[in-house]
C-alpha positions, 0 to 999 in steps of 0.5 A: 629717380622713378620712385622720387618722381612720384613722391610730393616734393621729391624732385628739385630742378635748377632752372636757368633762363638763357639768353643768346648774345656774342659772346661764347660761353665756355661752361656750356661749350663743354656740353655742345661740343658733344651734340653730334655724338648724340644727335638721335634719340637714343644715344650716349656719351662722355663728357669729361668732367668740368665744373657745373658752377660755369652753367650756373649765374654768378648771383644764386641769391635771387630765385624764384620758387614754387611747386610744380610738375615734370615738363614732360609725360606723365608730369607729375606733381612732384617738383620743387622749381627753383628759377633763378632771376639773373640770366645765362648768356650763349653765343648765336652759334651755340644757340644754332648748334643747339636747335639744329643738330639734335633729332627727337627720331631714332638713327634707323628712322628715314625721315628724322625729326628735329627736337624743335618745338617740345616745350610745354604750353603754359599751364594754369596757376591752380592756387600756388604761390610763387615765392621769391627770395628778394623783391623783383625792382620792377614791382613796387610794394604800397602800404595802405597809406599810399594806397588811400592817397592814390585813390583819393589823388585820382578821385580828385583828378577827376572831379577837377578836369569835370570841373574844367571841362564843365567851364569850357563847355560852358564859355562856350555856349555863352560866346555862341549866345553873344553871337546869335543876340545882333541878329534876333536884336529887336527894333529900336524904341522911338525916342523920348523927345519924339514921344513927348511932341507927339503928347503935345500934339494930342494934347492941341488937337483936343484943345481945338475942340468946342467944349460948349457943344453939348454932347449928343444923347444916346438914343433911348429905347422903344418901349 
């Protein structure tokens, strides 16, 4: 183990996702029912033999796989992760018995401390690819083709509700228009038939005057 952890590619870890339901698990019950002998850091015990196959999902067939590094100091770059996608179910209990009976301090130690809280943060992907030996159901792969549709879709989408959009706005300012027009109306034009009595009087005004009377000379300048 020191000398493989320290080789590229020389360690390979099994990783299962647990998830805490009500039902007990009998295959991870042959290790929790060991915990309080073992509850300080330090200690051992014997476990009498089972098969590991109960701690591992039924479907082995869909795993995710990439290169990483041990979760713990030093963690070296020497792991060959592979995490499989269907899930373990424990009980509550035995999820409870496992957060709280085991101790990260020696037995000799005043004041024990619980192994809590241990994991590692997240760390950055730094160019590896993560395999997967199936296509995940929540992920769906386009061609080029539909790909081209979507975005000419979209485009179109757009340019249809701008169009829609324009129209309203539109309709409107013209219904706004039509409402402001009564109040700017100007006043209305006399009528043609007054119009034409009042030609007609003009005309008999200038029938009534004398046409023989000479019209007066305009004064002609001094010289």
């Amino acid at each position: 183990m020191s000398e493989a952890k320290t080789q590229e590619n020389g360690l390979a870890v099994l990783a299962i996702l647990i998830e805490a339901g009500e039902e007990i698990n009998q295959g991870y019950g042959s290790i929790f029912n060991y915990l309080g002998h073992i509850r300080y850091a330090g200690q051992k015990v014997a476990i009498p033999a089972f098969d590991i196959k109960l701690l591992l999902p039924d479907n082995l067939s869909q795993y995710f796989r990439y290169n990483g590094s041990l979760t713990t100091p030093p963690c070296h770059q020497s792991v060959l992760w592979i995490i499989f996608n269907e899930r373990v179910k424990i009980s509550h209990s035995q999820l409870m018995k496992l957060q709280t009976v085991l101790y990260s301090s020696k037995e000799e130690e005043a004041e024990p401390m619980a192994l809590q809280d241990n994991y590692r943060t997240t760390q950055p992907l730094n160019h590896r690819t993560v395999l997967s030996s199936f296509i995940p159901v929540s992920v769906k792969i386009y061609t080029a083709g539909e790909i081209a549709a979507i975005v000419i879709g979209s485009l179109c989408g757009c340019i249809g509700l701008a169009v829609i959009i324009c129209f309203i706005v539109k309709t409107i300012r013209l219904t706004s228009s039509w409402d402001v027009l009564p109040s700017i109306r100007p006043a209305p034009q006399p009528r043609l038939q007054d119009m034409a009595k009042e030609s007609k009087e003009d005309v008999a005004l200038k029938t009534t005057t004398n046409p023989t009377k000479p019209e007066e000379a305009a004064p002609q300048p001094e010289t």
